[in-house]
C-alpha positions as a printed NumPy array, in Angstrom:
array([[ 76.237,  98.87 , 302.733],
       [ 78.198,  97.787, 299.716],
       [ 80.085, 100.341, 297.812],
       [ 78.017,  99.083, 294.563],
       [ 75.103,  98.561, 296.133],
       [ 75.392, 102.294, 296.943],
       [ 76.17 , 103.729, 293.617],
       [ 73.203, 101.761, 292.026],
       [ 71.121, 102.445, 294.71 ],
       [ 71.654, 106.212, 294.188],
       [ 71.234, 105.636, 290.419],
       [ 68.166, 103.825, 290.695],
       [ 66.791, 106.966, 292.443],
       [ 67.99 , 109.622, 290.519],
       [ 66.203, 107.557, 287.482],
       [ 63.211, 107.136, 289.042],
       [ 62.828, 111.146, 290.001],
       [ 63.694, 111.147, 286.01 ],
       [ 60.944, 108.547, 285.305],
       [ 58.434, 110.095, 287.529],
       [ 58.762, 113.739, 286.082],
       [ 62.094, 115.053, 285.916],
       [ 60.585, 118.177, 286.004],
       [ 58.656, 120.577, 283.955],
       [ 61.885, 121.207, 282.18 ],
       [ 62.515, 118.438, 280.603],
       [ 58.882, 117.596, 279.259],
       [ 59.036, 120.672, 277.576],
       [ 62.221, 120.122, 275.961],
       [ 61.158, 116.858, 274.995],
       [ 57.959, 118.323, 273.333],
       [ 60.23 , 120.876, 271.556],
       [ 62.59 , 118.421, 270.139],
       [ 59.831, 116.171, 268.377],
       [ 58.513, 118.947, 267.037],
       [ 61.221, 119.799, 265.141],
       [ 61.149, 119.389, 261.093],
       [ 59.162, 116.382, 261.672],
       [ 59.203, 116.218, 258.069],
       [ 62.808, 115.65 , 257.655],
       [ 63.718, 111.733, 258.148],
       [ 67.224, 110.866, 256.215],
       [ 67.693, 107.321, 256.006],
       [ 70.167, 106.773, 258.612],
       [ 71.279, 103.489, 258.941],
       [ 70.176, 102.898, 255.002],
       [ 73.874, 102.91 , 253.772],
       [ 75.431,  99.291, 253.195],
       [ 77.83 ,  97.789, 251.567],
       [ 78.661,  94.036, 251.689],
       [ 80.436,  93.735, 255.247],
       [ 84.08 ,  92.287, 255.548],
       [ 85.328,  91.119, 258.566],
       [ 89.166,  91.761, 259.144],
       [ 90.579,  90.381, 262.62 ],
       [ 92.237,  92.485, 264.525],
       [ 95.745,  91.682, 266.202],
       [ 94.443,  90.279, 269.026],
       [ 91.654,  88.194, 267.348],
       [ 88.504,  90.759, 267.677],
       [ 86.543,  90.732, 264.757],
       [ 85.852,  93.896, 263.052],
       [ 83.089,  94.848, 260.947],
       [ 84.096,  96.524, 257.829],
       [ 82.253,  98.04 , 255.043],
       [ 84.019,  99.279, 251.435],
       [ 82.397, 101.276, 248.938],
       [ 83.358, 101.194, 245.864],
       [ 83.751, 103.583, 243.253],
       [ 81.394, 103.606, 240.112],
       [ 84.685, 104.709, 238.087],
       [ 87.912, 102.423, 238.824],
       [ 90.259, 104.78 , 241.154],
       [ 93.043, 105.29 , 239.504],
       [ 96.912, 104.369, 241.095],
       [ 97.413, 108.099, 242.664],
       [ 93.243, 108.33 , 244.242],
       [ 93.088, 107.846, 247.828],
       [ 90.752, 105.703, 250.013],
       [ 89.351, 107.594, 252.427],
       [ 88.956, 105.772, 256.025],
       [ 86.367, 106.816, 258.113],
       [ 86.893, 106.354, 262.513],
       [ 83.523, 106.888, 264.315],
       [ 83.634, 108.085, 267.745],
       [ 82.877, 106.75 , 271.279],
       [ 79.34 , 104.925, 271.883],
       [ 78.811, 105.371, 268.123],
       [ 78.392, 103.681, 265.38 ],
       [ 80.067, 103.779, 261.236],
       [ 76.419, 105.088, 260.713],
       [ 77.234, 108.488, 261.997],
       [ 79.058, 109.02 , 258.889],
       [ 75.441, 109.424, 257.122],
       [ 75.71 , 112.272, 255.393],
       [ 79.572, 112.224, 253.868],
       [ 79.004, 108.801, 252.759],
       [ 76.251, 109.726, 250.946],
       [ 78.2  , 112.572, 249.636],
       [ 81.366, 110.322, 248.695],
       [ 79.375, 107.676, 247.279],
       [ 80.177, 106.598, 244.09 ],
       [ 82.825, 109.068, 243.572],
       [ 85.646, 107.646, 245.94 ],
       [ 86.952, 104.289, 247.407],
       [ 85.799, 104.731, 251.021],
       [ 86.178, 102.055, 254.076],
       [ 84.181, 102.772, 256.98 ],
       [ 84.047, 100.455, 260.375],
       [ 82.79 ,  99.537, 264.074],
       [ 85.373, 100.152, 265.917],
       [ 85.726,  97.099, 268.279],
       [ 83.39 ,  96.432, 271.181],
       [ 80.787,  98.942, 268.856],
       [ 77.968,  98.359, 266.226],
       [ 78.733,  95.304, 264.779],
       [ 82.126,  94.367, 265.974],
       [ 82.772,  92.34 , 268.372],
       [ 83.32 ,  92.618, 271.423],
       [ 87.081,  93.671, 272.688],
       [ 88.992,  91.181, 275.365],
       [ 89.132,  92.713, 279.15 ],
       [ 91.805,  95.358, 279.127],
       [ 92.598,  96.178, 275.25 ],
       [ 89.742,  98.716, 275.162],
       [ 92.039, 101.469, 274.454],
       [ 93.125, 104.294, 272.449],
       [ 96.504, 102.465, 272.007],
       [ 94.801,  99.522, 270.803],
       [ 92.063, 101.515, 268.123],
       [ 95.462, 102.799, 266.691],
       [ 96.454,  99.123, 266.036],
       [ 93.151,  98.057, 264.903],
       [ 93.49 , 101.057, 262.32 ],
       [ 96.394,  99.148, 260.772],
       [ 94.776,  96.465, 260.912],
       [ 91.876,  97.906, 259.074],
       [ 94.266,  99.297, 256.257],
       [ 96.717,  96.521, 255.785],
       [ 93.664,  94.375, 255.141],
       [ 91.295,  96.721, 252.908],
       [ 93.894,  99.023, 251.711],
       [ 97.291,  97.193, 251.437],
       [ 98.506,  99.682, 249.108],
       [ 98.   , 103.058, 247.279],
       [ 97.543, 106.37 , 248.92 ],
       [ 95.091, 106.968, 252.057],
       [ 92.921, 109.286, 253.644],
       [ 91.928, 109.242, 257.178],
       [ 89.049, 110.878, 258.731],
       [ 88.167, 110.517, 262.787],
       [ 85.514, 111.981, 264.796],
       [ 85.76 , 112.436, 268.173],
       [ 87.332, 108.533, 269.533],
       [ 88.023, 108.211, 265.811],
       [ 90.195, 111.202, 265.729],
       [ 92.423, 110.444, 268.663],
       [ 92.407, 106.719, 267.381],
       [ 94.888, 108.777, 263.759],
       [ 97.176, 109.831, 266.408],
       [ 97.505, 106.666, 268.216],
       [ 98.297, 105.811, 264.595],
       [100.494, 108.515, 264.217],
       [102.841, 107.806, 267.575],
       [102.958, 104.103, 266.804],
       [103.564, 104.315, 263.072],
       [104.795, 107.975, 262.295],
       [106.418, 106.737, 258.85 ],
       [103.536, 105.972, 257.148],
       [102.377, 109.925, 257.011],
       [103.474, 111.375, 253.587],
       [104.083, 107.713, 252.621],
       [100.631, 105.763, 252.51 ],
       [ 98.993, 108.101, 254.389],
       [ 98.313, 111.525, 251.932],
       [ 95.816, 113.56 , 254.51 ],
       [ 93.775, 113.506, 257.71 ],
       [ 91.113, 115.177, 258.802],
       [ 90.529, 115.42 , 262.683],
       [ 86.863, 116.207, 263.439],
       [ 86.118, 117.431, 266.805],
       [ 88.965, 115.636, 268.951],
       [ 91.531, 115.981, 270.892],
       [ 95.176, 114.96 , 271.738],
       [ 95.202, 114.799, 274.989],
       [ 94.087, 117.281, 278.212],
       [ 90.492, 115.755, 278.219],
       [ 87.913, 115.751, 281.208],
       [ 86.965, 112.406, 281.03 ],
       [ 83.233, 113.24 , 282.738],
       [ 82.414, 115.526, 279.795],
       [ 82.726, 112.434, 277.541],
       [ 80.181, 110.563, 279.284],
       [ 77.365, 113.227, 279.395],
       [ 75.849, 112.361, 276.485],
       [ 75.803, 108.402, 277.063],
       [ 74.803, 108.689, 280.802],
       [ 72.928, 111.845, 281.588],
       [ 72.852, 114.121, 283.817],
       [ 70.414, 112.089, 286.417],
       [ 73.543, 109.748, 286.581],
       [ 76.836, 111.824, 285.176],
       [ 77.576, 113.255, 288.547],
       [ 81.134, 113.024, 290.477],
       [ 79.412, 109.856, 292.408],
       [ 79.581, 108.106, 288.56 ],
       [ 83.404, 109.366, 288.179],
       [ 84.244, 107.872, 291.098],
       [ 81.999, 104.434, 290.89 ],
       [ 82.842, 104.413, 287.308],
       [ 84.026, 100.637, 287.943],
       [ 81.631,  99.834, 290.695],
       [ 78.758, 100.763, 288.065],
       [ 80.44 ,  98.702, 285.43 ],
       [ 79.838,  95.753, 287.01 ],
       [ 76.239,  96.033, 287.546],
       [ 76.386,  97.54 , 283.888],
       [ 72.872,  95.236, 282.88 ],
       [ 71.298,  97.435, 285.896],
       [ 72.982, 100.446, 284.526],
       [ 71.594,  99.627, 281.077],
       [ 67.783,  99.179, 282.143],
       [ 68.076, 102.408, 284.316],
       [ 69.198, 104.351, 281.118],
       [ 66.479, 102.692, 278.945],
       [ 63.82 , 103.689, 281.745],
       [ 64.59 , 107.31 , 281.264],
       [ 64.958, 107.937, 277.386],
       [ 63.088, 110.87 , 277.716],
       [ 65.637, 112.646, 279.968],
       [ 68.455, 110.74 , 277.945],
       [ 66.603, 112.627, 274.127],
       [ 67.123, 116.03 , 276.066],
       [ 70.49 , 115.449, 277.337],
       [ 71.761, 114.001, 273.924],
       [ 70.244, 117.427, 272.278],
       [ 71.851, 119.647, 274.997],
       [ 75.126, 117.783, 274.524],
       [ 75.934, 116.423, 270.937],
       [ 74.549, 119.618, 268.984],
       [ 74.768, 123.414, 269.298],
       [ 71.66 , 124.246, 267.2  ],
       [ 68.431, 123.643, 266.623],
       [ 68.419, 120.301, 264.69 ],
       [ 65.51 , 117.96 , 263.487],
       [ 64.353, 115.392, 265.523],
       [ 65.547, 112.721, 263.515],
       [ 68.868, 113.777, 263.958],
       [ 68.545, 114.136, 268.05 ],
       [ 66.943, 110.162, 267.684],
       [ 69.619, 108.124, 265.34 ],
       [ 72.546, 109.697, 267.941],
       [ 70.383, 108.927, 271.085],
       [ 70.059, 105.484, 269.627],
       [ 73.135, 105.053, 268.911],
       [ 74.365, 105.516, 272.324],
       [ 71.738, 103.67 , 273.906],
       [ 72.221, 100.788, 272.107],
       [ 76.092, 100.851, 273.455],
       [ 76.352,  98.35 , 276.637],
       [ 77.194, 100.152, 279.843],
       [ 79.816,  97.8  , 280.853],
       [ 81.616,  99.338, 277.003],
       [ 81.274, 102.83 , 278.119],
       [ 82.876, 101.506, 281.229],
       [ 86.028,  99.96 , 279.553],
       [ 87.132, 102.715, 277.494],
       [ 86.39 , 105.141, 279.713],
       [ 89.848, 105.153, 281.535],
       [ 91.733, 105.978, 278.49 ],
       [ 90.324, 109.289, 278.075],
       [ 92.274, 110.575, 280.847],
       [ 94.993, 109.145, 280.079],
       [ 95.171, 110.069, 276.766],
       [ 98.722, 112.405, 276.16 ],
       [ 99.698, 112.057, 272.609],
       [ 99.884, 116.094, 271.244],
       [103.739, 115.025, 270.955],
       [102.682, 112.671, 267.898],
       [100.789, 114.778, 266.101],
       [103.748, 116.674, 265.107],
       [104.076, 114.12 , 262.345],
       [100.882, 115.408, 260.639],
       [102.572, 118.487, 259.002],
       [104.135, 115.929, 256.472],
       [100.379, 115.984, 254.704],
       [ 97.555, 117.92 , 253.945],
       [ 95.703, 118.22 , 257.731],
       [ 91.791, 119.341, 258.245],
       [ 91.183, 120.305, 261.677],
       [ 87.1  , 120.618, 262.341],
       [ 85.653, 121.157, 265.373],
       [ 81.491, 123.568, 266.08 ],
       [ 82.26 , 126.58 , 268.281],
       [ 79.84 , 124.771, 270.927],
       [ 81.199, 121.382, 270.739],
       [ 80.799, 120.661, 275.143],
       [ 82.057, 117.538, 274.81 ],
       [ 86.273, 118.623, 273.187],
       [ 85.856, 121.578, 272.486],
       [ 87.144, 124.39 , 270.223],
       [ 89.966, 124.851, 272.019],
       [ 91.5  , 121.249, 271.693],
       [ 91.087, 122.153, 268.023],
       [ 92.891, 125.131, 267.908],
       [ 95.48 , 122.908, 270.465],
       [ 95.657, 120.89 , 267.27 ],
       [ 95.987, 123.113, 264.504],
       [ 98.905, 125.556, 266.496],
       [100.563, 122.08 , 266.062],
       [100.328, 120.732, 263.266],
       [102.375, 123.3  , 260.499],
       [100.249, 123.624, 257.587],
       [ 96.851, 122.326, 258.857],
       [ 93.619, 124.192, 257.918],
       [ 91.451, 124.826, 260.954],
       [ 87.71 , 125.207, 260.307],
       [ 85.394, 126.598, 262.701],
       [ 81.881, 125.875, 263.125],
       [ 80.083, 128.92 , 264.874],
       [ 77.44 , 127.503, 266.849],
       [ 77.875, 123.918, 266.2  ],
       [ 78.079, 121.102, 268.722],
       [ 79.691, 117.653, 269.019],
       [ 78.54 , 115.684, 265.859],
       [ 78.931, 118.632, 263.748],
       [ 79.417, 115.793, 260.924],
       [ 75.576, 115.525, 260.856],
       [ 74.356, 118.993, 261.984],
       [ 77.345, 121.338, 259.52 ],
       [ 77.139, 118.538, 257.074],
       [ 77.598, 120.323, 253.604],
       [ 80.279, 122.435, 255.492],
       [ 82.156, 119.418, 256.804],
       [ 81.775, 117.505, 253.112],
       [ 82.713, 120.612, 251.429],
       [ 86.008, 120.608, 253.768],
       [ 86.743, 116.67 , 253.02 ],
       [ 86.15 , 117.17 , 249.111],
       [ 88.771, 119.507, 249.601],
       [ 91.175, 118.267, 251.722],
       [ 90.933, 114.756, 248.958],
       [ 91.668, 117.755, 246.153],
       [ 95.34 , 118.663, 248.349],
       [ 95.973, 114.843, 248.777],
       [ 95.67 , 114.324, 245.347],
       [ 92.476, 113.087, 244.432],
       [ 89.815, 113.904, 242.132],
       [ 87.436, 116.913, 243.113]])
């Protein structure tokens, strides 16, 4: 039999065990999660501004969204830059742009082959590449003035791609950074993918068919469609260390259910690969945030602390009991640390 014939074939029944029951286990998890504050519905997804698209260097369009500030910014006031993370979407910044609204000149964008950008050419899906697609961003949004950049997760590591390619522009354009649960390098690239292809499929058969799978990624996609349910617990287990509402468990579930297989495929390589601590040395010439939930199981605490021992200066803050998208579940914490770190960059409180 056919190496990819195999792999799907052993997906397709692992799904349908999940389909058929999964077990007792994850019924009643599921019943526990929609439970949850069923009251509590933020508009996620509500935030807009009028898009922009700014072409990246090798002609992928990017989806870009400014908001602008109700005051004009004055010459010293930084822009703050938001990165989303892997299989998400510049939604997941809900709850700080909501905070920052109004107040400060923010850019947030889909990071290419995500949301609303398009779709990346074979072989540039890569952390080397989101770093180039971050200049991109600024030299066509923010061509001058001071900046602040925030990443979660993807978006983090994309800063220090930034930050080995172009290590002049910190304490030049670039007044602060915030790294939000992210790493440098050292990653398990399996963890990554727990959340965006559960357990029923995230075993060491899927690291090592990670290709094979890719290319029957419109199989792959109906399989993980077929068993949300399992997929709802997983993202709970995964993404967040507490007991958050429902809502909150559904806009990140949907968010990486609506990214193609065959993307989670692409970018998946770099995660291993990824060995840039050396650059973030760079990062003591500004004000530095380092955030990370004591349960993040996707890079956890420890990559933060990784972080902070080297960067000279930085401000680490700890979560206790958070998870992955501690940006939505520690969100006054995490805007409280931004308004902050804006205050030691030189912007308005």
């Amino acid at each position: 039999m056919k190496p990819r014939r195999t792999v799907l074939g052993a997906a397709a029944g692992a799904v349908t065990l999940a389909a058929a029951g999964a077990g007792l286990d994850v019924a009643r998890r599921h019943r526990a999660i929609v439970r949850r504050a069923p009251e509590e519905h933020p508009a996620f997804g509500s935030l807009r501004s009028d898009p922009i698209t700014v072409v990246a260097e090798d002609g992928t369009p990017l989806h870009v969204e400014v908001d602008e500030p109700d005051e004009p910014a004055g010459p010293d006031d930084p822009t703050v830059v938001f990165c989303h993370g892997y299989a998400l979407t510049l939604d997941c910044w809900h709850f700080q742009r909501e905070h920052l609204r109004g107040r400060v000149r923010t850019v947030f964008y889909d990071q290419r082959s995500h949301g609303r950008s398009g779709r990346s050419p074979l072989g540039h899906a890569s952390i080397d590449q989101l770093g180039r697609d971050l200049t991109s961003v600024l030299d066509a949004v923010v061509p001058e003035g001071p900046v602040v950049l925030v990443g979660h997760s993807m978006g983090g590591m994309t800063i220090v791609a930034l930050a080995d390619e172009h290590p002049e522009l910190f304490g030049d354009r670039v007044r602060g950074v915030a790294l939000i649960s992210t790493t440098a390098g050292g990653l398990d690239p399996s963890r990554v993918l727990l959340p965006i292809v559960p357990a029923w499929l995230g075993s060491r058969s899927l690291h090592r068919g990670i290709a094979t799978l890719a290319r029957g990624h419109r199989v792959v996609d109906r399989l993980r469609k077929v068993g949300r349910r399992v997929a709802l617990v997983t993202t709970d287990q995964i993404a967040f260390g507490d007991r958050v509402p429902a809502a909150y468990v559904r806009f990140v579930d949907d968010m990486l259910a609506a990214t193609p297989f065959e993307v989670v495929a692409e970018f998946f390589p770099g995660f291993g690969q990824l060995d840039k601590f050396h650059a973030v040395d760079v990062l003591s010439e500004v004000p530095t945030t380092v955030i990370c939930g004591t349960a993040d199981r996707l890079t956890g605490v420890g990559h933060s602390r990784k972080l902070h021992s080297r960067i000279d200066g930085s401000t680490l803050v700890e979560e206790e009991g958070a998870g992955h998208m501690v940006i939505l579940e520690r969100s006054v914490e995490v805007d409280d640390a931004l308004d902050k770190l804006l205050v030691a960059a030189g912007g308005r409180a």
